[in-house]
C-alpha positions as CSV (number, residue, x, y, z in Angstrom):
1,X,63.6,169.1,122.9
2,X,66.2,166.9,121.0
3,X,67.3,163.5,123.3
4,X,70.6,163.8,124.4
5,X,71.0,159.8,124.1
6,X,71.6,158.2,121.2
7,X,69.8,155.2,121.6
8,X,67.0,157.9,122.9
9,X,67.4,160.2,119.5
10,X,67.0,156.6,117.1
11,X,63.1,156.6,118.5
12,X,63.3,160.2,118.3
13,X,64.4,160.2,114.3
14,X,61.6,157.2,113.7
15,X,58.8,159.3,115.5
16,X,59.2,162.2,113.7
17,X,60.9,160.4,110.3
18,X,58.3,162.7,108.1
19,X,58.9,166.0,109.9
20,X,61.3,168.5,109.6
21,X,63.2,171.0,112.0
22,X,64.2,174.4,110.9
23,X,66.3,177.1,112.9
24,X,63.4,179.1,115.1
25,X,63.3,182.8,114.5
26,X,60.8,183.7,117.9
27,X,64.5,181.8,119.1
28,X,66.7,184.5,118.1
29,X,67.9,182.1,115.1
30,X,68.8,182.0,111.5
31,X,65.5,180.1,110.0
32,X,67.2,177.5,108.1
33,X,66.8,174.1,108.1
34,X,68.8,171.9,110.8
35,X,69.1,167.7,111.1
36,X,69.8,166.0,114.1
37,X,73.4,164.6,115.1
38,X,73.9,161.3,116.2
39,X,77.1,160.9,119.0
40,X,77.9,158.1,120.8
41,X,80.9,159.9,122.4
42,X,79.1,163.3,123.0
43,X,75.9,165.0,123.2
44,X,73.4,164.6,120.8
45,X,72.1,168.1,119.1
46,X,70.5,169.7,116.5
47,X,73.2,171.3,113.3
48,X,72.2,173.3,110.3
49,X,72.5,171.7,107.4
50,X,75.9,172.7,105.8
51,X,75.9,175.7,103.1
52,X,75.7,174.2,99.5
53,X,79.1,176.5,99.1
54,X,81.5,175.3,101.9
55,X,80.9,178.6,103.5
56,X,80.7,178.2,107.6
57,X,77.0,178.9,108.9
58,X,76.3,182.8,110.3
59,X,73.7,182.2,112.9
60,X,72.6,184.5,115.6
61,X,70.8,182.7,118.2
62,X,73.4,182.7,121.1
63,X,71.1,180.8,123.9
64,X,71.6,177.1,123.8
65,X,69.4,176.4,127.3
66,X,65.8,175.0,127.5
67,X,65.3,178.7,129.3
68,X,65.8,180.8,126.1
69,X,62.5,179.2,124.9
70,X,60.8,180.2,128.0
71,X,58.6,183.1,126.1
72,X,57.1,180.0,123.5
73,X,56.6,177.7,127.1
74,X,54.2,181.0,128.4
75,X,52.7,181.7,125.6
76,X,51.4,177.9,124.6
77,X,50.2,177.1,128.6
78,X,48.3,181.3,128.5
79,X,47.0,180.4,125.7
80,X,45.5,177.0,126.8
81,X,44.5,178.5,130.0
82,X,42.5,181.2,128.4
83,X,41.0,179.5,126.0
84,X,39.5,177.1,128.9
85,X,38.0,180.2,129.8
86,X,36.0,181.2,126.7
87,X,38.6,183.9,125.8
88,X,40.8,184.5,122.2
89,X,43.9,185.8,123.5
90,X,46.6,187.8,121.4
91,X,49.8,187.1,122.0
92,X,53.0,189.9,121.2
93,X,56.7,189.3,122.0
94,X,57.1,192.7,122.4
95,X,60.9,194.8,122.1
96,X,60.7,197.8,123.9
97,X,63.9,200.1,123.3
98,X,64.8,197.3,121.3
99,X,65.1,194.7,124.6
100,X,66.2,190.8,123.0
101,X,63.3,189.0,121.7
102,X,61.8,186.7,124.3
103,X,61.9,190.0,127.2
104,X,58.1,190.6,127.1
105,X,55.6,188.7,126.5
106,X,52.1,190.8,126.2
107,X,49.0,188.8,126.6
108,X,45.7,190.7,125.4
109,X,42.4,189.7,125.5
110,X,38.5,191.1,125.7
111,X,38.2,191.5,129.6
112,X,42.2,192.2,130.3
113,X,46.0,192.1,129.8
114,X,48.9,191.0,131.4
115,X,53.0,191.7,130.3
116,X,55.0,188.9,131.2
117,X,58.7,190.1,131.8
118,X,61.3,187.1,131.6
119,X,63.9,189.0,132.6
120,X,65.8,193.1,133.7
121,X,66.2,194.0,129.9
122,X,62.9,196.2,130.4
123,X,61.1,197.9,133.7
124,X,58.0,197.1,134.6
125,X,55.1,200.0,134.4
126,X,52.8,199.5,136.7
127,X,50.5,202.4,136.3
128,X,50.2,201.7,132.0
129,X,46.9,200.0,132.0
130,X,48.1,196.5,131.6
131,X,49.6,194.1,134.6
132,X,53.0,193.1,134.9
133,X,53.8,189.5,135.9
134,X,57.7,189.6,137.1
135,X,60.4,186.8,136.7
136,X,61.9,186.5,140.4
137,X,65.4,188.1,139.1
138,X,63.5,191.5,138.4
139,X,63.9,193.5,141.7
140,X,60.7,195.1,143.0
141,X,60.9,197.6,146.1
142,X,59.6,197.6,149.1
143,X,57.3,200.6,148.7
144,X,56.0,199.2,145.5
145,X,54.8,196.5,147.4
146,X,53.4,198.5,150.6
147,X,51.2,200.4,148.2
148,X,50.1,198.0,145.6
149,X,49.9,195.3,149.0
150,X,51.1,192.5,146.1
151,X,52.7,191.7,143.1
152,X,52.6,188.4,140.7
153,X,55.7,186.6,139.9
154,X,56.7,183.7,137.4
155,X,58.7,180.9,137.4
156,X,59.5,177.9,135.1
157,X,60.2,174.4,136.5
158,X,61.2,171.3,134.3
159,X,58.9,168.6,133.7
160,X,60.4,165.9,131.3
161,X,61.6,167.6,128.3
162,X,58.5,170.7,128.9
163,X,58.2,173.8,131.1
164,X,55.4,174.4,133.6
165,X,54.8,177.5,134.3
166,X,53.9,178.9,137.8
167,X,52.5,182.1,138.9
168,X,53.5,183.5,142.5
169,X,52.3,186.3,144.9
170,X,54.5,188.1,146.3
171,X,53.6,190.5,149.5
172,X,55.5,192.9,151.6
173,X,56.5,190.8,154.6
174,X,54.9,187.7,153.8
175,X,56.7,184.8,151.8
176,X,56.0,184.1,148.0
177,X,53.4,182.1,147.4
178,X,53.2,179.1,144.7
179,X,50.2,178.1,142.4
180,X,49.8,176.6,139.1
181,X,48.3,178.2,136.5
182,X,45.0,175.7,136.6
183,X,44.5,177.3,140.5
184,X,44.6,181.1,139.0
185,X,41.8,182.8,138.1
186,X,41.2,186.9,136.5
187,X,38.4,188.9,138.1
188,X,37.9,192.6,137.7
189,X,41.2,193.1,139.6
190,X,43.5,191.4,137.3
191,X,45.2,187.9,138.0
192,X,44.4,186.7,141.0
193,X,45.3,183.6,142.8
194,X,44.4,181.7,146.5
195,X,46.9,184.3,148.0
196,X,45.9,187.6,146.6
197,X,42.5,186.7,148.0
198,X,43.6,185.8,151.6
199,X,45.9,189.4,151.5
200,X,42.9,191.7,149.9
201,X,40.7,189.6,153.3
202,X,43.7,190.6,155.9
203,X,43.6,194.4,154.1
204,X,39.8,194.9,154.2
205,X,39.0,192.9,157.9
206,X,38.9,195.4,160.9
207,X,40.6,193.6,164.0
208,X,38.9,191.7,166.3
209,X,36.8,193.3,168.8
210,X,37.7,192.5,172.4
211,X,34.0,193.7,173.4
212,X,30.6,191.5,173.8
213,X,28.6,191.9,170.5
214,X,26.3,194.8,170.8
215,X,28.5,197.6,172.6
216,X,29.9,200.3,170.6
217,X,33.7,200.2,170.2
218,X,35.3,203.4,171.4
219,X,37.2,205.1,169.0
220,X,41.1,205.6,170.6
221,X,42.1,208.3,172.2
222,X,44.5,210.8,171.2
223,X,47.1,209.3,173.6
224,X,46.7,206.0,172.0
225,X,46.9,207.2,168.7
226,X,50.1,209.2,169.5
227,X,51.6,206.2,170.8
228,X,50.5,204.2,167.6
229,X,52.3,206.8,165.7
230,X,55.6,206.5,167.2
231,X,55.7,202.7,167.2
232,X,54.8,202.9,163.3
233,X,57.7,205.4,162.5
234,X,60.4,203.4,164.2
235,X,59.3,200.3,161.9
236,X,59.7,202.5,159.1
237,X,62.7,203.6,159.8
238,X,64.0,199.9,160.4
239,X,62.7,198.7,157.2
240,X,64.1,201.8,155.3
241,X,60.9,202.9,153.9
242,X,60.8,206.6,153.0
243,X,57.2,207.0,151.9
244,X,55.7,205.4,155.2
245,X,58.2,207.5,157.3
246,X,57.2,210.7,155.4
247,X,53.2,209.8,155.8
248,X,53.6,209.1,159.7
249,X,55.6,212.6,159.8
250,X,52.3,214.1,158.3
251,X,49.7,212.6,160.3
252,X,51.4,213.4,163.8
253,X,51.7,216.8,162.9
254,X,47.9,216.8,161.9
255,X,47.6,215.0,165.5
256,X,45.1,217.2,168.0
257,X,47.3,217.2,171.2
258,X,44.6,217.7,173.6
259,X,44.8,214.8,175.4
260,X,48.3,213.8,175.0
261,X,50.1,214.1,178.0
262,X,53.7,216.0,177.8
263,X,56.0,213.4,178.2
264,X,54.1,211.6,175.1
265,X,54.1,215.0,173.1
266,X,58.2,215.3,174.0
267,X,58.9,211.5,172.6
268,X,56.6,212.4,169.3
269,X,58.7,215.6,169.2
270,X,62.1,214.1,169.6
271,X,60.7,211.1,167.1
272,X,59.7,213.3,164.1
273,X,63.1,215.3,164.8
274,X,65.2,211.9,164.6
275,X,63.2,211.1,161.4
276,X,63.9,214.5,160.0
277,X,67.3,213.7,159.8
278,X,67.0,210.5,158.7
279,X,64.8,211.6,155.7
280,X,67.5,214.6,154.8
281,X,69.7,211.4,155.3
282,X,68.2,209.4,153.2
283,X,67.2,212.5,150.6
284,X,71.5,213.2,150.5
285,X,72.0,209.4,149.6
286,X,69.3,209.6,147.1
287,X,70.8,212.5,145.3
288,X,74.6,210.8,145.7
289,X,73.0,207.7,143.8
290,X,71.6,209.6,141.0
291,X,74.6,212.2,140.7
292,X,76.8,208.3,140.3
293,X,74.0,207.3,137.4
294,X,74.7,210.6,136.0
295,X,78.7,210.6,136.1
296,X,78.5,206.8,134.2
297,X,76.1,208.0,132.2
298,X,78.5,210.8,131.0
299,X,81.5,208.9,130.9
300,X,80.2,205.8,128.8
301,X,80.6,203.5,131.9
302,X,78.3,200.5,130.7
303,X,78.9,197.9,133.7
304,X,78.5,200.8,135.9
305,X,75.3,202.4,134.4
306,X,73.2,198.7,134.1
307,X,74.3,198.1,138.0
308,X,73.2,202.2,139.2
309,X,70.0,201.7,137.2
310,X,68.6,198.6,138.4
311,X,69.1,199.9,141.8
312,X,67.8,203.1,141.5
313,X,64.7,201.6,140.0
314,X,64.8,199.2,143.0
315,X,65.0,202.1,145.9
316,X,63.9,205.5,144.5
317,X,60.9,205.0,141.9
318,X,59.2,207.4,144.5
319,X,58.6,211.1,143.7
320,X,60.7,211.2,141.5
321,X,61.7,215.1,140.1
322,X,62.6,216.1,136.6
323,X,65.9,216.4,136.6
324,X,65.9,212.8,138.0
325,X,63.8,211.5,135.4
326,X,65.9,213.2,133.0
327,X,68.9,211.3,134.1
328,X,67.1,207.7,134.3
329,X,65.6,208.1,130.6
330,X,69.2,209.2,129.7
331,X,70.5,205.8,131.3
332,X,67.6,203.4,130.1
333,X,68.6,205.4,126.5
334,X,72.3,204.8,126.9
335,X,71.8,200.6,127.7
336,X,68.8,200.4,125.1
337,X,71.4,201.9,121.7
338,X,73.7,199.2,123.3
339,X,71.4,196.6,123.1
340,X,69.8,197.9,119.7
341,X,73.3,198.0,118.5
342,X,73.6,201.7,117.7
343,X,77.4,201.7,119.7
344,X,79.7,199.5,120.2
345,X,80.1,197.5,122.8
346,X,83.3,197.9,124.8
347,X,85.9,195.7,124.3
348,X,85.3,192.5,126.6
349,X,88.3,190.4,127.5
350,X,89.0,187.0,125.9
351,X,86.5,184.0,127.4
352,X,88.3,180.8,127.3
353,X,85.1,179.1,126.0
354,X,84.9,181.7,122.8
355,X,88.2,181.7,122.4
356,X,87.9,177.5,122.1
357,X,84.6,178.1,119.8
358,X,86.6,180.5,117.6
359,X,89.6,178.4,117.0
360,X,87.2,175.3,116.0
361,X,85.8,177.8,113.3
362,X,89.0,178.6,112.4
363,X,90.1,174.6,112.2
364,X,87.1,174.5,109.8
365,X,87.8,177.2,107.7
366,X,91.2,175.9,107.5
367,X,89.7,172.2,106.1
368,X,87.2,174.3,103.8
369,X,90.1,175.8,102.1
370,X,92.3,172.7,101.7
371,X,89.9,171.3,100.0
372,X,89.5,173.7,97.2
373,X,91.4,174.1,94.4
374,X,92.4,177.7,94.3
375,X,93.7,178.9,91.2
376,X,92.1,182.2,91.0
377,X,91.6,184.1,94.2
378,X,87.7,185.0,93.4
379,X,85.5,187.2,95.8
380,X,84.5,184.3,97.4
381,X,87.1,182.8,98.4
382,X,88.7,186.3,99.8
383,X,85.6,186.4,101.9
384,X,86.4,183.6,103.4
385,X,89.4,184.5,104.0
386,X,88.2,187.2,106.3
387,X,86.2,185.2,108.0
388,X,89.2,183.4,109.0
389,X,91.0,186.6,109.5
390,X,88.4,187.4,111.9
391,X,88.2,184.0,113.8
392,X,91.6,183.9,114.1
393,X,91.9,187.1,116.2
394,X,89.0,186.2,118.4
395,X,90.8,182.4,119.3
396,X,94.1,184.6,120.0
397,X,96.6,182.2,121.7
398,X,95.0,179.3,120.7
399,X,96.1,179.0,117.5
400,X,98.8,177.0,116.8
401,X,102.2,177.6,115.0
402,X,101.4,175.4,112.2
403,X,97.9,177.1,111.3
404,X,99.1,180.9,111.9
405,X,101.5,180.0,109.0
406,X,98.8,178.6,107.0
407,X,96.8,182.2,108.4
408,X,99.4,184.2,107.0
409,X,99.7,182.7,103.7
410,X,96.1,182.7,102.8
411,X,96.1,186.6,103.7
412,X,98.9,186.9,101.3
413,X,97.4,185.2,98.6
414,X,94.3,186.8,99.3
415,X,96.2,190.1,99.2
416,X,94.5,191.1,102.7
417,X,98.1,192.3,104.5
418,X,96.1,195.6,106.3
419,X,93.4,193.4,107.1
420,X,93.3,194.7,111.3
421,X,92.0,191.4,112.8
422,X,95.8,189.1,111.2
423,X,97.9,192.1,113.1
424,X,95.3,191.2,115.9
425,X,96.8,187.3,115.5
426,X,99.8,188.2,115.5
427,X,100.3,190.4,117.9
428,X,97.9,188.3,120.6
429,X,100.7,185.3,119.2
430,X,103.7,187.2,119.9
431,X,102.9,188.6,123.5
432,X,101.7,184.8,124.7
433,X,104.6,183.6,123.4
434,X,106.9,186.5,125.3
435,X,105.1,185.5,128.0
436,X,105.6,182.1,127.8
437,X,109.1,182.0,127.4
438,X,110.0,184.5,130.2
439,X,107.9,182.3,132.7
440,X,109.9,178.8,131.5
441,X,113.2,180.9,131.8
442,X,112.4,181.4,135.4
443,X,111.9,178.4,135.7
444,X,114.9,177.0,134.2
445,X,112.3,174.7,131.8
446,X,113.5,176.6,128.5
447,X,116.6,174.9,126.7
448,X,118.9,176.9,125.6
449,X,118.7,176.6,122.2
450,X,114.8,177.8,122.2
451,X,115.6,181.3,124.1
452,X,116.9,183.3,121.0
453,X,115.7,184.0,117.9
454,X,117.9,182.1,115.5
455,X,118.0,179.1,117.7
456,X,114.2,178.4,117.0
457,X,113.3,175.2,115.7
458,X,109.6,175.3,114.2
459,X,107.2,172.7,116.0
460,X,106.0,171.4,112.2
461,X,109.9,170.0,111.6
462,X,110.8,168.2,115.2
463,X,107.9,166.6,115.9
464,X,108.1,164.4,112.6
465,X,111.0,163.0,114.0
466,X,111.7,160.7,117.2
467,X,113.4,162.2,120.6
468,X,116.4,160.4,121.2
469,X,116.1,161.3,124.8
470,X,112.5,160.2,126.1
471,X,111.6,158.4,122.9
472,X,108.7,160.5,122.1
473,X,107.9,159.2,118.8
474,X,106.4,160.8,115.7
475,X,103.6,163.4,116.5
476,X,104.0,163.2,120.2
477,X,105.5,166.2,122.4
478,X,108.3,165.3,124.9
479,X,108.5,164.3,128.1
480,X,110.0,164.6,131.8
481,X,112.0,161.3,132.1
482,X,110.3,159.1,134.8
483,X,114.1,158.9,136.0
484,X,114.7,162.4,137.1
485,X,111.0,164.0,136.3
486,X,107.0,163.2,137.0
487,X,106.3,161.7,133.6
488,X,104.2,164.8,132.3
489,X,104.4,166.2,128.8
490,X,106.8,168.9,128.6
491,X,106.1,172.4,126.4
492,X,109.0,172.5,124.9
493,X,110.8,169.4,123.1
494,X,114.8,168.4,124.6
495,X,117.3,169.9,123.1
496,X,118.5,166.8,121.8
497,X,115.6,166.5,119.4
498,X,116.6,169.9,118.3
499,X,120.0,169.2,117.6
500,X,119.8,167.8,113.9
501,X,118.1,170.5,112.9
502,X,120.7,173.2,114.5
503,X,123.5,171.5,113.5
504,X,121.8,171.3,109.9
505,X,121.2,175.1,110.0
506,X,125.3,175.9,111.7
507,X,126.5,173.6,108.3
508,X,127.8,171.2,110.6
509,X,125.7,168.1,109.4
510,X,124.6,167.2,106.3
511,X,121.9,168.5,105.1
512,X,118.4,166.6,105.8
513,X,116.5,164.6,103.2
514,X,113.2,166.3,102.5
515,X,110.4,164.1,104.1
516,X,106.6,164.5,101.8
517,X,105.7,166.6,104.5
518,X,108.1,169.3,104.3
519,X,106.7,170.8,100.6
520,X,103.4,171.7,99.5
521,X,100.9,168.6,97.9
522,X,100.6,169.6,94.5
523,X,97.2,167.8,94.2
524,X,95.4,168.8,97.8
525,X,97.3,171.7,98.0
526,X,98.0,171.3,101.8
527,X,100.8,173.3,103.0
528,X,104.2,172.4,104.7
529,X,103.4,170.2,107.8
530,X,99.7,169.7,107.2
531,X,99.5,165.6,106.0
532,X,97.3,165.4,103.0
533,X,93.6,165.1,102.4
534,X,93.5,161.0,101.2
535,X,91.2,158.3,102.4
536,X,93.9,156.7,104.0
537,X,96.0,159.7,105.7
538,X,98.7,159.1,103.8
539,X,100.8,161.8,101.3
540,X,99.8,161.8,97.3
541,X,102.2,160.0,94.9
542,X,103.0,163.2,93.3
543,X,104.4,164.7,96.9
544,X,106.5,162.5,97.8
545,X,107.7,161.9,93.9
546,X,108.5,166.0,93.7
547,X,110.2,165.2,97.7
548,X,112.4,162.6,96.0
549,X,113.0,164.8,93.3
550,X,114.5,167.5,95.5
551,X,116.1,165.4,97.3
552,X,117.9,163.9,94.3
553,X,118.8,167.5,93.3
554,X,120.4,168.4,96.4
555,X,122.7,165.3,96.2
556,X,124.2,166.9,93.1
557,X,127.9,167.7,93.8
């Protein structure tokens, strides 16, 4: 784990000044090489070392967390816990149906096996020879854990800049129960901890006799029994257990009712025909839930299908017949080609935080480009371009006026005019902007001479130049005057910063002197309204000299 101090990060770099750090593959990443960053306004973190060509790094590791490492955190404290033992354990990050690397973990080794699932990407088997150890968000149901009587779960708490790992035991109607690893033990039953001990005691221990030691405990009678038998099926109906309910249903019609009085044989009549209905019930809701997990299956309903599934899986893993087992394998088949990649995902709506992420990339694509001297359009350069293209449609309303000009002129260089992610640009562009405009019209906030078309002023000529009205000076937007308004920064500038440039445009003033700004730098190649490149922010000699020069030819009579 990388410090996230600076002064924390110095000792960091001089501890480990002869190592190096590389981009983990078991981490869903990239494999190259990555250096540390040093931020004393920010976060410290880790960065891959920059491509050797200016091109922008293609990584696929999404997870940032200390959680997406939780598969490396189980496998190092197994593996010291086993080998305390005496054993050689193997150790697979298994991908079932191609489930994200980091799912499963399987642990193998001479006297056992355990599968360690992180998270819901893949079901647990609990009858495939090996013993699943469940993170808490993977749903187990309640019949599961009446006839298995427990199951293990795992958690991961923060210690320092580690993980511990903690095994618990979870029972039906008991709480779960937390150990650490140290206190588990495996015996010819699998894992077991303090609790799966104290819950295999409370299964195998007859009750308490009431009787003196040495008399014989009468078996009950038929009466008690029958009364037993009711109590029993009205806690399984209460829970909502259909396996228990349907056992009870066969064992009082298997009861001998000699010696059950009639009022009791009416109640255990009147019980198992309330429970009939409540299985036939519970058999129609079972068949409405599948029939659902069918219909999304059919109609390509992701959301849908991953929500249906985990709760079928959670509520009806019981006797299940072919036709439902057809249409589970059908759903686990329709989210595992999504997850493997074999369809494409359905369009998701713009995140504000990608959106952000994607217009950086495309701020740094934009700097990569300025700083190359493009005569020739080669291959690589064109590729680049796309990779702008593409960046560009994902930021959507975040890009600014100035660089969707400089978008649209490196796809026309680049002769990349059908490219579909620029008419995605622009066509994200033009319905914020609508929308923009329509809601400061209602408003009354739009000035007049922004509303229409010709009457545009673009943002890259005004704000070289101070308002006359709130005094906003050079590369500041307007603002409300304290006078009449709050103070805040207004979206659009007053119109009497626009009016130069109107009156310029109608003929009615003279024409405006071309600033450096306003033309392309022949030597850094930035475009019109970008400053240039130089240590010192200011323009090259040769822009403003070719400025003066147009100037001077524009003063001609």
């Amino acid at each position: 784990m990388l410090p996230l101090e600076a002064i924390e990060l110095d000792a960091f770099r001089h501890r480990h000044e002869h190592h190096t750090f590389w981009c983990g593959l078991l981490l869903g990443g990239c494999g190259g090489q990555l250096t540390t960053k040093l931020y004393t306004d920010r976060v410290c973190h880790f960065a891959h070392h920059p491509d050797p060509d200016g091109l922008p790094q293609v990584c696929g590791r999404h997870a940032r967390g200390v959680a997406s490492a939780d598969h490396l955190y189980v496998k190092s404290a197994a593996a010291a816990w086993l080998h305390g033992r005496g054993e050689q354990p193997r150790f697979d990050y298994a991908r079932p149906d191609g489930a994200p690397i980091g799912s499963v973990v399987d642990i193998q080794w001479r006297r056992g096996g355990l599968r360690v699932h992180l998270d819901q990407a893949v079901t647990p088997e609990w009858d495939a020879g090996i013993e699943p150890v469940l993170c808490m968000s993977v749903p187990v149901d309640r019949d599961t854990l009446i006839s298995r009587w427990y199951v293990h779960r795992i958690r991961l708490d923060n210690e320092g800049t580690a993980r511990r790992v903690r095994i618990g035991t979870e029972a039906f109607a008991r709480p779960t129960e937390w150990f650490a690893l140290d206190h588990c033990e495996m015996t010819e039953r699998g894992l077991s901890t303090p609790a799966v001990e104290r819950i295999i005691h409370a299964h195998r221990t007859p009750p308490p006799s009431r009787w003196p030691t040495g008399k014989a405990q009468k078996a009950p009678t038929a009466q008690v029994r029958a009364r037993t038998l009711i109590r029993r099926l009205a806690d399984a109906r209460k829970l909502g257990s259909v396996v228990v309910a349907s056992r009870v249903c066969r064992e009082i019609a298997a009861l001998n009712p000699t010696g059950v009085d009639q009022a009791t044989q009416a109640e255990l009549a009147a019980a198992v025909q309330e429970a009939d209905c409540w299985l036939e019930q519970q058999a129609r809701a079972r068949r409405a839930l599948f029939s659902r997990l069918n219909d999304a299956v059919h109609a390509q309903k992701t959301k849908q299908v991953r929500e249906l599934l985990i709760r079928v899986n959670a509520t009806a893993t019981h006797g299940r017949t072919e036709a439902e087992d057809a249409i589970v394998e059908a759903a686990t088949d329709h989210v595992a080609a999504l997850t493997r990649g074999r369809q494409a995902p359905a369009p998701r709506r713009e995140t504000h935080v990608g959106s952000r992420a994607a217009h950086q990339r495309v701020g740094n694509i934009l700097n990569n480009l300025r700083r190359r001297d493009v005569l020739v359009m080669t291959a690589e350069v064109r590729g680049l371009v796309k990779v702008l293209l593409q960046a560009a449609a994902e930021a959507g309303t975040h890009v600014t006026d100035g660089e969707a000009g400089e978008i649209a002129a490196w796809q026309e260089r680049a002769g990349l005019a059908s490219f579909s992610p620029a008419g995605a640009v622009a066509a994200a562009r033009a319905a914020a902007a609508q929308r923009t405009r329509n809601k400061q019209e209602a408003a009354g906030q739009l000035p007049k001479q922004t509303r229409s078309g010709p009457e545009r002023v673009a943002r890259r000529f005004w704000i070289q130049h101070k308002c006359p009205r709130c005094h906003a000076g050079k590369g500041k937007n307007c603002v409300n005057n304290t006078r009449s308004g709050t103070g805040e920064v207004r979206r659009v500038p007053h119109p009497e910063r626009l009016k130069p440039f109107l009156e310029e445009r109608k003929g009615k003033a003279p024409k405006r002197r071309l600033q450096a700004i306003d033309i392309t730098c022949p030597d850094c190649r930035r475009p019109p309204g970008s400053p240039c490149a130089s240590p010192n922010g200011g323009a090259h000699r040769s822009r403003a000299e070719r400025a003066q020069a147009r100037n001077s030819k524009n003063a001609r009579p």
